[in-house]
FISEFI-841357 format. One line per field, with one value per atom (N, C-alpha, C): x, y, z; residue number from 0; residue in one letter; atom name. Coordinates in nm, 2 decimals, always signed. Example, Ala and Ser with C-alpha at 12.3 -4.5 7.8 and 13.67 -1.06 7.14 Angstrom:
BEGIN
east = +1.32 +1.23 +1.32 +1.28 +1.37 +1.29 $
north = -0.57 -0.45 -0.33 -0.22 -0.11 +0.00 $
up = +0.78 +0.78 +0.78 +0.71 +0.71 +0.79 $
nr = 0 0 0 1 1 1 $
rest = a a a s s s $
atom = N CA C N CA C $
END
This chain:
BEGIN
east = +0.29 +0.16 +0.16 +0.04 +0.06 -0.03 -0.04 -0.13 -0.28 -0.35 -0.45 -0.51 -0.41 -0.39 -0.40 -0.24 -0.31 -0.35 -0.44 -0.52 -0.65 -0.68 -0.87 -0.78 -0.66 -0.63 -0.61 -0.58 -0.56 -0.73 -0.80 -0.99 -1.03 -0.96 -1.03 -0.95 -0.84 -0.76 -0.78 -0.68 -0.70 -0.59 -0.56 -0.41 -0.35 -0.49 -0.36 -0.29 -0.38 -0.32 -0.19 -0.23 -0.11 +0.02 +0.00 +0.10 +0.16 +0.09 +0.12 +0.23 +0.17 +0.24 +0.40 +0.38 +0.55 +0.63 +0.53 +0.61 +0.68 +0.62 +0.65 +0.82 +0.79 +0.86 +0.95 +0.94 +1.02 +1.06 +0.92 +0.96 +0.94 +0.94 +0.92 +0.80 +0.70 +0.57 +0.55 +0.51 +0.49 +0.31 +0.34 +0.24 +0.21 +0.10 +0.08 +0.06 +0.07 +0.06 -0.10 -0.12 -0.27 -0.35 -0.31 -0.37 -0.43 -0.43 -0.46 -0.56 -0.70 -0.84 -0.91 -1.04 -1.09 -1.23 -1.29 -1.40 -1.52 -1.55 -1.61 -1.54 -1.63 -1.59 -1.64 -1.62 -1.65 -1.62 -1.52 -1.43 -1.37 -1.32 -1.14 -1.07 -0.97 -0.85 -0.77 -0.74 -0.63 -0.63 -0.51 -0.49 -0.32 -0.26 -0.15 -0.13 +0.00 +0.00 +0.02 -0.07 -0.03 -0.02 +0.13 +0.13 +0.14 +0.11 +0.10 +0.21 +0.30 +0.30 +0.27 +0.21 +0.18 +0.19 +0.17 +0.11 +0.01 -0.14 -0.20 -0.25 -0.24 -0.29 -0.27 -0.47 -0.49 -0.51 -0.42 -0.43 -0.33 -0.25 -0.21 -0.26 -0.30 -0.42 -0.49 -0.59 -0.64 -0.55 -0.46 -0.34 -0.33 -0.34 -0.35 -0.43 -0.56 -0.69 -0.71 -0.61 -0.64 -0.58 -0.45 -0.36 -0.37 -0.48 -0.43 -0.48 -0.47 -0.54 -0.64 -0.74 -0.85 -0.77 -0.79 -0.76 -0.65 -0.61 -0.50 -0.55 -0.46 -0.48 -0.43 -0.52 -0.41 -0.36 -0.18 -0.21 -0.13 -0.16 -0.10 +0.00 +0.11 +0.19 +0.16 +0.11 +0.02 +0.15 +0.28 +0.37 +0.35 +0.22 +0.16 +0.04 +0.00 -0.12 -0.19 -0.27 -0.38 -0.48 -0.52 -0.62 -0.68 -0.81 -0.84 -0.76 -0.76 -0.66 -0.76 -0.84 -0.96 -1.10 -1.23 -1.37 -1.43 -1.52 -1.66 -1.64 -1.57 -1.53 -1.42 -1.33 -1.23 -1.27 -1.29 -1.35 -1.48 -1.53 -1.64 -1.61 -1.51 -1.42 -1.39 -1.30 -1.21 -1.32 -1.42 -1.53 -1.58 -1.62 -1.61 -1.53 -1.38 -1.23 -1.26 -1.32 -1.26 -1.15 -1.11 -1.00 -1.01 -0.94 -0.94 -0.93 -0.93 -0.95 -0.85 -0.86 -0.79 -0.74 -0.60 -0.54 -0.44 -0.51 -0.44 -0.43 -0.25 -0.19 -0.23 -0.34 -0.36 -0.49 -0.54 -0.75 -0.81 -0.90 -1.03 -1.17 -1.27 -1.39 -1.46 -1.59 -1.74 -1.79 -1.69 -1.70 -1.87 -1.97 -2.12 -2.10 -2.05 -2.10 -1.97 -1.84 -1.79 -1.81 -1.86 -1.92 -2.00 -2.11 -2.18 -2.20 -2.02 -1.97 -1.91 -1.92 -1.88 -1.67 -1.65 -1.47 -1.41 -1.35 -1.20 -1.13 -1.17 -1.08 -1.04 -0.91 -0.86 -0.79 -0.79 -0.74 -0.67 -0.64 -0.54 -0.61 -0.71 -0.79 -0.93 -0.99 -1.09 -1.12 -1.11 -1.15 -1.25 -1.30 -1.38 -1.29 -1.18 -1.07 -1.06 -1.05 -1.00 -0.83 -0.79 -0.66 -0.69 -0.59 -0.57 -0.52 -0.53 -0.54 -0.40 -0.33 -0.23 -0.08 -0.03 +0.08 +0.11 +0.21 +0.24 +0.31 +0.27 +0.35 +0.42 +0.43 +0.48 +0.42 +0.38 +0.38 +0.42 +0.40 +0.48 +0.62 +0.65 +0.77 +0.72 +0.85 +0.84 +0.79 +0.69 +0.66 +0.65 +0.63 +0.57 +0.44 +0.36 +0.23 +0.24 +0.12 +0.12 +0.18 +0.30 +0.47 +0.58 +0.51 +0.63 +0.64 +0.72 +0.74 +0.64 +0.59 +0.53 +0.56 +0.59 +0.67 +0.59 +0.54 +0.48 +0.47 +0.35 +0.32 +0.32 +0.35 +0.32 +0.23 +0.21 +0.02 +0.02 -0.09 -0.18 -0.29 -0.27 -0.41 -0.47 -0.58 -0.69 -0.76 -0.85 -0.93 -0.97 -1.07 -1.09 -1.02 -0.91 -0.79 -0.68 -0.66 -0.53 -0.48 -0.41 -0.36 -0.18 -0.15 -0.02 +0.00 +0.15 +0.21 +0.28 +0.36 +0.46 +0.50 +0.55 +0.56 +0.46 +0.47 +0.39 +0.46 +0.63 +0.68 +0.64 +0.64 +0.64 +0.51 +0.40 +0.29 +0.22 +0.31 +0.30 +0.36 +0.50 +0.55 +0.44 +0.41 +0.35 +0.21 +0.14 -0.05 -0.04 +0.05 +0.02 +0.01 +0.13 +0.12 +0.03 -0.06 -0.17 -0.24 -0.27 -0.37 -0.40 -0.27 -0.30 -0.33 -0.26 -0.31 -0.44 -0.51 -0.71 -0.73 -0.69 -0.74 -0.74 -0.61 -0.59 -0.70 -0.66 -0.82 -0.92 -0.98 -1.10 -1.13 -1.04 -1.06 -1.04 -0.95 -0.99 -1.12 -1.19 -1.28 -1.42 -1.42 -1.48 -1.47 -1.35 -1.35 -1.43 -1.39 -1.46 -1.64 -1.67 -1.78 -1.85 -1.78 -1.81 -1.78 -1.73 -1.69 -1.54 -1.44 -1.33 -1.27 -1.15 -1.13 -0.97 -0.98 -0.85 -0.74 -0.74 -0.58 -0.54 -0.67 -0.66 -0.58 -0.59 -0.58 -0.46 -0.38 -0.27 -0.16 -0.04 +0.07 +0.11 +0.03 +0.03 +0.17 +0.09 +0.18 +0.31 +0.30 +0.49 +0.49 +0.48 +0.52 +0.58 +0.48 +0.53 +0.65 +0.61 +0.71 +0.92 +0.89 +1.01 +1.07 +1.00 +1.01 +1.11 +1.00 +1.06 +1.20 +1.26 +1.34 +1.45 +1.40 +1.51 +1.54 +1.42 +1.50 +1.38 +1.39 +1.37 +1.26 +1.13 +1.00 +0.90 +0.83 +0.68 +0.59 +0.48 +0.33 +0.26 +0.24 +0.18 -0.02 -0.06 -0.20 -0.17 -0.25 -0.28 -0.40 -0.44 -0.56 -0.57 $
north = -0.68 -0.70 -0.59 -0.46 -0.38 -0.41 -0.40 -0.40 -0.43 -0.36 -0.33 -0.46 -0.54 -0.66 -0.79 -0.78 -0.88 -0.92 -0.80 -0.78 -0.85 -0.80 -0.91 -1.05 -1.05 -1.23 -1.25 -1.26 -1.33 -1.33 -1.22 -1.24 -1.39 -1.42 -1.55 -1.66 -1.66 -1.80 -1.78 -1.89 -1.90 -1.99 -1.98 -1.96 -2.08 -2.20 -2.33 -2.37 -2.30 -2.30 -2.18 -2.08 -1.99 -2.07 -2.18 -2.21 -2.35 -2.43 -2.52 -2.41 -2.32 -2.27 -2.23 -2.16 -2.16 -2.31 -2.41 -2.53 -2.52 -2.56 -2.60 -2.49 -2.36 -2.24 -2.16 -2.18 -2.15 -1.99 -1.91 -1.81 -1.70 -1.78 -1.69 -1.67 -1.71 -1.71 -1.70 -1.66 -1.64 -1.68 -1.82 -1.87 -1.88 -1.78 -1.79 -1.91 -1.88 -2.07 -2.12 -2.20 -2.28 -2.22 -2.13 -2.09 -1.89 -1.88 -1.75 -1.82 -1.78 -1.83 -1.72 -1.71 -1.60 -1.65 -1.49 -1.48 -1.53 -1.45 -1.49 -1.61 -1.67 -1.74 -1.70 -1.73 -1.69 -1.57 -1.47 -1.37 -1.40 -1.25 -1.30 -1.19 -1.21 -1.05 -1.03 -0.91 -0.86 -0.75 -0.70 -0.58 -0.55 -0.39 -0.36 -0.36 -0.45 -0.44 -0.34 -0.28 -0.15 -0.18 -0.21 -0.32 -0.24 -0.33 -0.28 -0.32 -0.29 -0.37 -0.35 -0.41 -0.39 -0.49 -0.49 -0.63 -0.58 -0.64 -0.60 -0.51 -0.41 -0.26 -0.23 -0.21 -0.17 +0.04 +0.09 +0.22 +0.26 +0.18 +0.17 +0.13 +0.00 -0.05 +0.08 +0.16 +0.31 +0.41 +0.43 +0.48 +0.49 +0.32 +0.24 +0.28 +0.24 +0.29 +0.46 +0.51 +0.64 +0.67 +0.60 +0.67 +0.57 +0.46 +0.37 +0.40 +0.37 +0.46 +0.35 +0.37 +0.23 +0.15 +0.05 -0.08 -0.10 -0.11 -0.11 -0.26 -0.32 -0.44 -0.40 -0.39 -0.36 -0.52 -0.54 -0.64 -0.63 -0.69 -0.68 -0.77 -0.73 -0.83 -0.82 -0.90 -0.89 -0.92 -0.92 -1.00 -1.10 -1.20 -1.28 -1.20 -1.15 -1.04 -1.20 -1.12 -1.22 -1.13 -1.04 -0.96 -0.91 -0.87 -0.88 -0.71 -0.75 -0.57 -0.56 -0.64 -0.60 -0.63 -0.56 -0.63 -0.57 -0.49 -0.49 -0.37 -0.24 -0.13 -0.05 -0.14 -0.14 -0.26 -0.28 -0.36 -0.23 -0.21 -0.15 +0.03 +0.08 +0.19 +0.13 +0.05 -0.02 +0.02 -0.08 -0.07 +0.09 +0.16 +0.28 +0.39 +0.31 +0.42 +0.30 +0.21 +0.13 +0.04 -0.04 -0.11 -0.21 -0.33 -0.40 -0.53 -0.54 -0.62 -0.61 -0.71 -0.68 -0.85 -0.82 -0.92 -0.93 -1.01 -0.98 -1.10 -1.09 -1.22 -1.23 -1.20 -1.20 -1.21 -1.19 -1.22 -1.13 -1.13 -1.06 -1.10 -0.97 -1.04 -0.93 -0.97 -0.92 -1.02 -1.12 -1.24 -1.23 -1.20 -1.22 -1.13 -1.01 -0.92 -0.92 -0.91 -0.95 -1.02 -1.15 -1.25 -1.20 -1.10 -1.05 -0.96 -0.94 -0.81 -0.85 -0.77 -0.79 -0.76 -0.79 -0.76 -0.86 -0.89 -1.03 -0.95 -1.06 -1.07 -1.18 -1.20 -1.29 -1.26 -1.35 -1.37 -1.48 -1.48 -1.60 -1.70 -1.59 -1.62 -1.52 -1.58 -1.56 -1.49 -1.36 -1.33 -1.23 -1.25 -1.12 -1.00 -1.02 -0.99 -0.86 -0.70 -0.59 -0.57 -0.50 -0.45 -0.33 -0.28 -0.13 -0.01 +0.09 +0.22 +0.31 +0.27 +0.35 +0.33 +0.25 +0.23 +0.25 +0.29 +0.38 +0.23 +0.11 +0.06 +0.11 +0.05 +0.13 +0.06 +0.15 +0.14 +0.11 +0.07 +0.08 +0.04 -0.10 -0.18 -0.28 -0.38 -0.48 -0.57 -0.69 -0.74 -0.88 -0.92 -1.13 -1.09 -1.16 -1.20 -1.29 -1.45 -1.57 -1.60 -1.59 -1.65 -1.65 -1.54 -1.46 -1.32 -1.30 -1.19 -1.11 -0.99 -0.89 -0.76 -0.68 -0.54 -0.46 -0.35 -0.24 -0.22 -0.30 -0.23 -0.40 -0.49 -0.66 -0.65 -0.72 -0.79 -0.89 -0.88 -1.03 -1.09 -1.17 -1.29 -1.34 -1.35 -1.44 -1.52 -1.63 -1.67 -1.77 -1.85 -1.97 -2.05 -2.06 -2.19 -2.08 -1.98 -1.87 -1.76 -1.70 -1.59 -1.57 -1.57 -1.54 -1.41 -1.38 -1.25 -1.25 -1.18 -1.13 -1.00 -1.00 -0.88 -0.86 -0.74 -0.78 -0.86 -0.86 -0.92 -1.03 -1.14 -1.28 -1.29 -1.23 -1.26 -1.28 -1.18 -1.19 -1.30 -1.27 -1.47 -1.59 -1.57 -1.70 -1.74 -1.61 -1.63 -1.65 -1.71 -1.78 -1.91 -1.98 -2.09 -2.16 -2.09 -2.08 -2.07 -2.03 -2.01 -2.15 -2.19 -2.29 -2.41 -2.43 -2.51 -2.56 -2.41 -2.38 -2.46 -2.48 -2.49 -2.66 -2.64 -2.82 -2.91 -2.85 -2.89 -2.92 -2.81 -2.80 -2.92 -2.94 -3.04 -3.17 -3.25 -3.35 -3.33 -3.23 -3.25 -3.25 -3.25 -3.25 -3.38 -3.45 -3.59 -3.69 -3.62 -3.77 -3.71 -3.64 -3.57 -3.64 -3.68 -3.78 -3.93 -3.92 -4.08 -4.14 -4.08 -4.10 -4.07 -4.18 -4.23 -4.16 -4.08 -4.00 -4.07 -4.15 -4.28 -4.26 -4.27 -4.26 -4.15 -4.00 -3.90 -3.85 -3.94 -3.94 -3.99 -4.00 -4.08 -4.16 -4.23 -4.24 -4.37 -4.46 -4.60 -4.54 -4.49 -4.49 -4.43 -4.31 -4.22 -4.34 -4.40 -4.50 -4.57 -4.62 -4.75 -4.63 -4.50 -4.48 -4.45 -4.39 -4.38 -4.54 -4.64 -4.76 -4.80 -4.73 -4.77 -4.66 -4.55 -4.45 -4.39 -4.35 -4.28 -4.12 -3.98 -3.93 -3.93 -3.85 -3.83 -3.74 -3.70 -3.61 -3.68 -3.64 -3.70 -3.60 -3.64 -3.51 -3.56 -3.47 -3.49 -3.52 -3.65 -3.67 -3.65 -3.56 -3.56 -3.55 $
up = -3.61 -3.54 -3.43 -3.44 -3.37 -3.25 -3.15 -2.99 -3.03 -3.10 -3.15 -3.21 -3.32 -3.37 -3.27 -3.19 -3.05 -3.03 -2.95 -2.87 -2.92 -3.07 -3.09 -3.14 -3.14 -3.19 -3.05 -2.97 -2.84 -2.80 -2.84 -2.76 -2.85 -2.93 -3.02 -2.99 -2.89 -2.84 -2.69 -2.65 -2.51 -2.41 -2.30 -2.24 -2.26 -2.32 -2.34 -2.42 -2.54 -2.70 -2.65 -2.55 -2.59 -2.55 -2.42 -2.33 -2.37 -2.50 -2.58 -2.67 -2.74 -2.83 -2.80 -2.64 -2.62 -2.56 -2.52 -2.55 -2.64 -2.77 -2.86 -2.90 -2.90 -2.96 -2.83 -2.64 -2.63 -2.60 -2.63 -2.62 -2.47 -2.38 -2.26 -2.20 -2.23 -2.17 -2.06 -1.97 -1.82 -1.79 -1.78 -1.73 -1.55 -1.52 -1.33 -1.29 -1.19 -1.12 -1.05 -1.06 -1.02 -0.93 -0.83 -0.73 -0.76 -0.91 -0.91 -1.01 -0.95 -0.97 -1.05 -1.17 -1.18 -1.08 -1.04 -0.92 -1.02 -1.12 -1.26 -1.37 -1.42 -1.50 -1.68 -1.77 -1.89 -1.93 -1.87 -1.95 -1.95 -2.05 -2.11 -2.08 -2.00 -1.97 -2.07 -2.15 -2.23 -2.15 -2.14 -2.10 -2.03 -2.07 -2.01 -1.85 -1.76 -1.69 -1.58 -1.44 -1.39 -1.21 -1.20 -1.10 -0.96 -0.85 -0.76 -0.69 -0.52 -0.45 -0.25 -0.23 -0.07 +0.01 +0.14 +0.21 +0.31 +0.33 +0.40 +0.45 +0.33 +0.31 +0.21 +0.19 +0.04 +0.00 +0.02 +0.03 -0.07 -0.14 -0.28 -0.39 -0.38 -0.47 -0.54 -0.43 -0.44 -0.54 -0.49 -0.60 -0.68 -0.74 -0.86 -0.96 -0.90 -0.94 -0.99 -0.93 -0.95 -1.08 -1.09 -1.18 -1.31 -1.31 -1.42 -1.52 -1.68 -1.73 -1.82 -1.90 -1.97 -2.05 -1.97 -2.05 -2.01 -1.91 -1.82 -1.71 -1.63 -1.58 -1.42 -1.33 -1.21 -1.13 -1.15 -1.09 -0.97 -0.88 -0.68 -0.69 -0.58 -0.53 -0.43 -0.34 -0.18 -0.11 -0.14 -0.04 +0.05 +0.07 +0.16 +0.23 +0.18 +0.28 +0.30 +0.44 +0.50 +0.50 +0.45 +0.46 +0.33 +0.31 +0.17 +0.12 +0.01 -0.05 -0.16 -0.18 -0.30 -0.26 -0.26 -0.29 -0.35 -0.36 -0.43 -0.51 -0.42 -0.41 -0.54 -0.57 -0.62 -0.79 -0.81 -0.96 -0.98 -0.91 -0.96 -0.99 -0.99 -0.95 -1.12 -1.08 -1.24 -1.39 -1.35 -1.45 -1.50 -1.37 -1.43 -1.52 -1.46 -1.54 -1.71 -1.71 -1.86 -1.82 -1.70 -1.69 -1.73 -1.76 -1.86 -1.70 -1.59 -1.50 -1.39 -1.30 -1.20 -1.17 -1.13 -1.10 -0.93 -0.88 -0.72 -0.65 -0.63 -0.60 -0.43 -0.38 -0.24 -0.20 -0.08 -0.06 -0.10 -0.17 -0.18 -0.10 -0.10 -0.06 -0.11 -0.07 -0.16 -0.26 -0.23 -0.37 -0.47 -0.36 -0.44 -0.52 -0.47 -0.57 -0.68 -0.66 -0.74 -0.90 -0.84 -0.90 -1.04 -0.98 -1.07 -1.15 -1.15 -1.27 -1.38 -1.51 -1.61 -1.63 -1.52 -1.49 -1.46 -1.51 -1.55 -1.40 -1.29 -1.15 -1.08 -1.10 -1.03 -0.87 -0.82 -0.66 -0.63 -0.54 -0.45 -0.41 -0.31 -0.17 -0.14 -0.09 +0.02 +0.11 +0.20 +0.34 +0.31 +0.50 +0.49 +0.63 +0.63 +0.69 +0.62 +0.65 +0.62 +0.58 +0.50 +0.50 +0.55 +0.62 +0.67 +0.58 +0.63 +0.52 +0.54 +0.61 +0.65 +0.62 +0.53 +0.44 +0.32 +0.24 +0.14 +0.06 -0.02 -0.09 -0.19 -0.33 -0.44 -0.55 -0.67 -0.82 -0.92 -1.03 -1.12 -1.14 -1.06 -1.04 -1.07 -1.11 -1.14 -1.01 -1.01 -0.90 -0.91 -0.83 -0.86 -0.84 -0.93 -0.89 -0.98 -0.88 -0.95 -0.99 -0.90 -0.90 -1.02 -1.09 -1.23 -1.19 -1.29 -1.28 -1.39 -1.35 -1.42 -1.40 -1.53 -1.54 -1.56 -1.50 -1.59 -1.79 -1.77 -1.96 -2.01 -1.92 -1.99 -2.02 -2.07 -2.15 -2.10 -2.02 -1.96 -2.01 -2.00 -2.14 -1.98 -1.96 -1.89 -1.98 -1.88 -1.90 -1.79 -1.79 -1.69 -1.67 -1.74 -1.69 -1.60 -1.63 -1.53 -1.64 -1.58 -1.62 -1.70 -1.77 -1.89 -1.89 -1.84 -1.90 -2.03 -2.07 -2.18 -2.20 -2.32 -2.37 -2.48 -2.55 -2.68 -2.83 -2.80 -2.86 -2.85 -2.77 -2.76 -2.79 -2.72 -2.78 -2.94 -2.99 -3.17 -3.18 -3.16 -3.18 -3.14 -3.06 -3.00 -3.06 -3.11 -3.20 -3.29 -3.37 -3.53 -3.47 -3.41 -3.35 -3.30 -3.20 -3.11 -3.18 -3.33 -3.39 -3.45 -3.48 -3.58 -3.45 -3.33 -3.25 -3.23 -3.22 -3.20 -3.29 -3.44 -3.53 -3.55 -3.52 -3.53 -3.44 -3.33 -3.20 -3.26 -3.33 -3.39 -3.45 -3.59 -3.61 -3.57 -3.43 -3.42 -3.36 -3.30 -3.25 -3.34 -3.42 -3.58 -3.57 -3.60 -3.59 -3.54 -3.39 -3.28 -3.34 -3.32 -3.36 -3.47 -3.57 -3.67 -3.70 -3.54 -3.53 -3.51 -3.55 -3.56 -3.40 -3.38 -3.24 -3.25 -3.10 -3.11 -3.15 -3.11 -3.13 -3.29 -3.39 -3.52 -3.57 -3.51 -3.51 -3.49 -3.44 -3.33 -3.39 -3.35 -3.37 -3.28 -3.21 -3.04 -3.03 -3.13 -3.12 -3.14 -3.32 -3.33 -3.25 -3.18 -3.05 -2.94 -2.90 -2.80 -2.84 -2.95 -2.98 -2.99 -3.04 -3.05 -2.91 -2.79 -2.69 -2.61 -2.64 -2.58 -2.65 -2.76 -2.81 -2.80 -2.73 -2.66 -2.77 -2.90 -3.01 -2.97 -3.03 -3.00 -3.11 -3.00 -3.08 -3.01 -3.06 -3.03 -3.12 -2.98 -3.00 -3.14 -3.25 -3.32 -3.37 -3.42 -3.45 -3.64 -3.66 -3.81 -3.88 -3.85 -3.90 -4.12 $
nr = 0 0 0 1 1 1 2 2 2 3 3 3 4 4 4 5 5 5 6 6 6 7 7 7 8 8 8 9 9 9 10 10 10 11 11 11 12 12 12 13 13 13 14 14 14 15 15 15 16 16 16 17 17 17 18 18 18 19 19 19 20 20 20 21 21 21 22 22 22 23 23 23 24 24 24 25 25 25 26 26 26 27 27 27 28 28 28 29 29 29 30 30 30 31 31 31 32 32 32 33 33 33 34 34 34 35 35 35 36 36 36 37 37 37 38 38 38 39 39 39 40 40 40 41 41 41 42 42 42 43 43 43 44 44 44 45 45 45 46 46 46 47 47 47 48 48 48 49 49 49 50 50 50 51 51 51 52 52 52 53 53 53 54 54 54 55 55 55 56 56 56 57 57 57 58 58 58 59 59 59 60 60 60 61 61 61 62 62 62 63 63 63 64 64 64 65 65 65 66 66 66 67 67 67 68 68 68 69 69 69 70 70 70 71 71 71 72 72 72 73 73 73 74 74 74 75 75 75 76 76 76 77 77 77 78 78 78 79 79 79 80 80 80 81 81 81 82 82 82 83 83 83 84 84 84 85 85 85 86 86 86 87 87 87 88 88 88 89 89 89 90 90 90 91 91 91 92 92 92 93 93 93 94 94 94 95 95 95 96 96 96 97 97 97 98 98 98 99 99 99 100 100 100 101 101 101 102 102 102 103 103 103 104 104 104 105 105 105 106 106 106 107 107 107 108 108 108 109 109 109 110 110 110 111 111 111 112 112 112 113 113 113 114 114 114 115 115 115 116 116 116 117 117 117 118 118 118 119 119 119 120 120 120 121 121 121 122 122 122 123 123 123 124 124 124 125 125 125 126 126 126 127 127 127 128 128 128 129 129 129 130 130 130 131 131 131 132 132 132 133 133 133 134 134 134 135 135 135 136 136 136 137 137 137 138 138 138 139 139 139 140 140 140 141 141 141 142 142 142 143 143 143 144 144 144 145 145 145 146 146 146 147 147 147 148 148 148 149 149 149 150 150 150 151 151 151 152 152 152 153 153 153 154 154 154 155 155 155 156 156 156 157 157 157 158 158 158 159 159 159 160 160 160 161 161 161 162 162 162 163 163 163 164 164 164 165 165 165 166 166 166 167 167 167 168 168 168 169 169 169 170 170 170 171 171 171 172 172 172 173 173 173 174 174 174 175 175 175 176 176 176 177 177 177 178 178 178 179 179 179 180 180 180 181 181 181 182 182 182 183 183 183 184 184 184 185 185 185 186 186 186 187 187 187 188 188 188 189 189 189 190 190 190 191 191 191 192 192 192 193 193 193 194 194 194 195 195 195 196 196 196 197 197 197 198 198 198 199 199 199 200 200 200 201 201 201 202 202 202 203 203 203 204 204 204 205 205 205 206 206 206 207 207 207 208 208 208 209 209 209 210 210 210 211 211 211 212 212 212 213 213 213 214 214 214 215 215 215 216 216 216 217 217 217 218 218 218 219 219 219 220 220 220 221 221 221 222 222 222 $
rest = x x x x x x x x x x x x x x x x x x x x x x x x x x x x x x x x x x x x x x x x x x x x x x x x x x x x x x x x x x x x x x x x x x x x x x x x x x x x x x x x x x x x x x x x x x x x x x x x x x x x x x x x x x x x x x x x x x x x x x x x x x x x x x x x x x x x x x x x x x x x x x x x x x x x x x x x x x x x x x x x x x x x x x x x x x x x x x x x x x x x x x x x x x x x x x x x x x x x x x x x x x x x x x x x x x x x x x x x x x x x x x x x x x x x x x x x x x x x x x x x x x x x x x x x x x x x x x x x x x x x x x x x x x x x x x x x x x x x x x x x x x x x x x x x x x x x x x x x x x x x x x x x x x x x x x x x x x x x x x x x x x x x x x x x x x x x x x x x x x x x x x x x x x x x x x x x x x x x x x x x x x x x x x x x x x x x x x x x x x x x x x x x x x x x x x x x x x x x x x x x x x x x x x x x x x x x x x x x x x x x x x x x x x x x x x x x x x x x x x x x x x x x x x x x x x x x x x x x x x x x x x x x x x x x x x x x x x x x x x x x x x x x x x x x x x x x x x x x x x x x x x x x x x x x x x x x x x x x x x x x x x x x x x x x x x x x x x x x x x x x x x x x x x x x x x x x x x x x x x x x x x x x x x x x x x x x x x x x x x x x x x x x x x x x x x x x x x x x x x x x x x x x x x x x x x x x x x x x x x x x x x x x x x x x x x x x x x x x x x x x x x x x x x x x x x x x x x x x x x x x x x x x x x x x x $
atom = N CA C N CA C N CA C N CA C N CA C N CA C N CA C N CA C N CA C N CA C N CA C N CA C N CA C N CA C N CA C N CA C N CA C N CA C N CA C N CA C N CA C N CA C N CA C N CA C N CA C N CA C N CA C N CA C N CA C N CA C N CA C N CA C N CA C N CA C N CA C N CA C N CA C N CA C N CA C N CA C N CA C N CA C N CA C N CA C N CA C N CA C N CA C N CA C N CA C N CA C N CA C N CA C N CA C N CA C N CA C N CA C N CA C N CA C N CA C N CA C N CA C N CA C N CA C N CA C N CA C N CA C N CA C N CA C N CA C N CA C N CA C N CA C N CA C N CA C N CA C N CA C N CA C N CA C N CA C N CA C N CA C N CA C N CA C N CA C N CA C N CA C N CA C N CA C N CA C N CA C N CA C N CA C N CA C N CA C N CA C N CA C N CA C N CA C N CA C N CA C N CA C N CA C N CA C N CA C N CA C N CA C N CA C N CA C N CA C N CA C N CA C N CA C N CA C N CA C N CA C N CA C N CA C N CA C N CA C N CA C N CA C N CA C N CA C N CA C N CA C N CA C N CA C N CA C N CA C N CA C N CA C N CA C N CA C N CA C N CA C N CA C N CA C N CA C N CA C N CA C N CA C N CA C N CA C N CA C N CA C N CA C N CA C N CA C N CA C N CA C N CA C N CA C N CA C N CA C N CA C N CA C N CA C N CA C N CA C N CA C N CA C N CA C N CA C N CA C N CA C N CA C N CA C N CA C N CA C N CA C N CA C N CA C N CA C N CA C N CA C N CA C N CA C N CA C N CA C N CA C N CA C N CA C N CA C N CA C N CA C N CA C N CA C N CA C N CA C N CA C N CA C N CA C N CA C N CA C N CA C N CA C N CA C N CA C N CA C N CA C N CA C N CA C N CA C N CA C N CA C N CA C N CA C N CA C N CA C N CA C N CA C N CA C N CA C N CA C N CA C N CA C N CA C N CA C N CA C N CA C N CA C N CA C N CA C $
END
């Protein structure tokens, strides 16, 4: 499965099916943590990661922007910044180069206008607090954002629930799975749809019952 491939099978799932899928399989998913929000709601982020790192000065970020190339993801390690390292200025820069969105583990602001772009942007936080212009972070290192690690060249999946790293190996591993997940979904939800009550659908009792008996089991779908 080459990038290309992926890339339009991940545009047709989404990060719970992906993040069930490495339940199930195990294979390293780097799921971010709760507090990295998108500004927009209803895109989807794919894209290579082109990481940043600074704190409280966005004069790298700029760097970033310069050197990243389309369809690229820039994503920040704000080290704790309290000051915004992203707004209005910088996604709309992105959009022009083709970048595939922006991901920044720290505050942003311009949120309105933000809001009303066609670019997959996630943030931490909130201000209308400046970062300053006069510190030299670094590039293209490995960094935390949304409390994983992300390496130059990961692939990040978005959407409205948070943000997933990997490689593009794990991600091949993990979209048959996830596919068939979606799928399964579908149809209980076909089901209730036509009447049929999740429990039916379910293994729920024996699940319980083997549990209370300390023998080993998973919840699966019967459809």
């Amino acid at each position: 499965m080459d990038c290309e491939e992926i890339t339009a099978r991940l545009a047709r799932l989404d990060t719970a099916c992906l993040c069930d899928a490495d339940k199930a399989l195990g294979l390293g998913l780097r799921a971010m943590d709760a507090g990295m929000r998108p500004m927009r709601t209803g895109l989807k982020l794919v894209g290579r990661a082109h990481t940043v790192r600074c704190r409280d000065d966005f004069l790298t970020v700029i760097k970033a922007l310069a050197d990243a190339a389309p369809g690229e993801v820039i994503a920040i390690d704000s080290q704790g910044s309290t000051k915004a390292l992203t707004g209005e200025l910088f996604p709309t820069e992105a959009l022009r180069k083709g970048l595939a969105g922006i991901v920044n583990d720290g505050p942003c602001r311009d949120t309105a206008a933000v809001r009303a772009m066609d670019l997959p942007y996630y943030a931490r936080s909130i201000t209308c607090v400046p970062g300053t212009t006069n510190q030299l972070g670094e590039t293209q290192i490995a960094i935390r954002c949304g409390g994983v690690e992300v390496r130059p060249g990961d692939l990040l999946f978005g959407d409205d629930d948070g943000v997933v790293a990997a490689t593009e190996e794990i991600f091949a591993g993990l979209i048959p799975r996830a596919e068939e997940i979606r799928q399964q979904e579908e149809q209980l939800l076909k089901g209730m749809a036509a009447g049929r009550s999740l429990l039916e659908m379910l293994n729920f009792d024996e699940h319980c019952a083997k549990i209370r008996a300390g023998a080993e089991s998973a919840l699966e779908f019967r459809i």
